[in-house]
Every structure is written in C-alpha cells, then in structure tokens.
N, C-alpha and C positions, 0 to 999 in steps of 0.2 A: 824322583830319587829312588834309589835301589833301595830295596828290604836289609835290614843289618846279616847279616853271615848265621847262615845256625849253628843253635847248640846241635842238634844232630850233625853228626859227621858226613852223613851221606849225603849235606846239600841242598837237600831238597824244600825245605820246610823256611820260610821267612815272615815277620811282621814289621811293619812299619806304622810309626804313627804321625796323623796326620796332623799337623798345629792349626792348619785354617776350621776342620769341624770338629778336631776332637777324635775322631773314629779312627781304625784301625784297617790298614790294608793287607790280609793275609796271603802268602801264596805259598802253596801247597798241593801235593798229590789231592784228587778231589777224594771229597772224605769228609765227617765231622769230626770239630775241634772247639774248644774251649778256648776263648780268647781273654785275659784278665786283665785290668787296667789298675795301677796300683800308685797312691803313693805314700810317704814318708817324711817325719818330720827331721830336724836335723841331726839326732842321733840314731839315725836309721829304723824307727820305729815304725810300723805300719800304722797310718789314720785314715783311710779309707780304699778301699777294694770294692772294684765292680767286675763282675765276669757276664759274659755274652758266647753263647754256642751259636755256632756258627757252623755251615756244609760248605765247602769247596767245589764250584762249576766251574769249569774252563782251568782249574788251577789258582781261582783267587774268589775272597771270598773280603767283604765291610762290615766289622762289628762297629755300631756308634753304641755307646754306655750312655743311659736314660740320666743316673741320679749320681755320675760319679765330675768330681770337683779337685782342685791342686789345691784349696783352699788352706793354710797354714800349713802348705807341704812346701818344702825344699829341694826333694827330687822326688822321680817317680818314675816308671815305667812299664811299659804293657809286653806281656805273652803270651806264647802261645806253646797252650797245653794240646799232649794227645787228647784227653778228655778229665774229664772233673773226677773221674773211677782213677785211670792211671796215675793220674798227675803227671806225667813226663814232659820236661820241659822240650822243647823243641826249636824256637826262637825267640830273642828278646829285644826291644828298641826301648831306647832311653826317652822319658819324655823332658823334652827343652824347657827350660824353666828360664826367665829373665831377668 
C-alpha cells in the first residue's frame, strides 16, 4: 500500500503503518526524522505516545515502537515529524482500529 498524502505540500515526505508488526514505513528525502506512534481514547484524549528517530537510506526508513500499545484506545495514529526540535508535522497515517 502506498504512504498516506503529506501534510507537506511538496510531496515528498510519507508514513504508513503497518497492521501485521506494528512499525512504521517512512519515505522520505534521506535525512533524520522523528517518527511518533500515538493513541487516544474516545474523546480524543492522548493515552499513550511512543516516538522513534529514525535516518532515511534509499528514501525510506522502519521505526518498530518497543513499549507502545492501542490498549483502551479508540483511535490512533503515527507521524512523521521533521525532528523532535522543530516538531513540523510532515505526514500522517491513521492506525486501524477493529
């Protein structure tokens, strides 16, 4: 499956998450980035956040999160920051929830 659309306008910058392990497929200009996996209970609250840095080779780059769970989450989703300094969002992918 393709990367979701970025929030950068220029295109370049994508993440997708992957349902079978959990981790995060990046594609991007090569470069370091911040990759964050987030989710939320049903009134949009955040209950657990895990972030992963990650460097971009060939234009793609796999953050797997060690201690992060959907455990009494509702929705969720993982992105991708310029860096944990800027914070600028760049792309985001919904995590599927069942």
């Amino acid at each position: 499956t393709k990367p979701t659309p970025s929030i950068d306008p220029s295109g370049d910058y994508g993440v997708k998450y992957n349902t079978e392990d959990g981790s995060a497929v990046v594609t991007a200009p090569d470069g370091p980035y911040a990759v964050l996996f987030a989710s939320y209970d049903a009134e949009g609250k955040l209950i657990k956040l895990e972030y992963k840095l990650v460097i971009t080779k060939n234009k793609t780059a796999k953050a797997v999160p060690v201690n992060f769970n959907t455990v009494g989450a509702s929705s969720g989703k993982v992105m991708l920051w310029d860096s944990l300094n800027g914070m600028k969002p760049l792309a985001m992918d919904p995590i599927p929830f069942r």
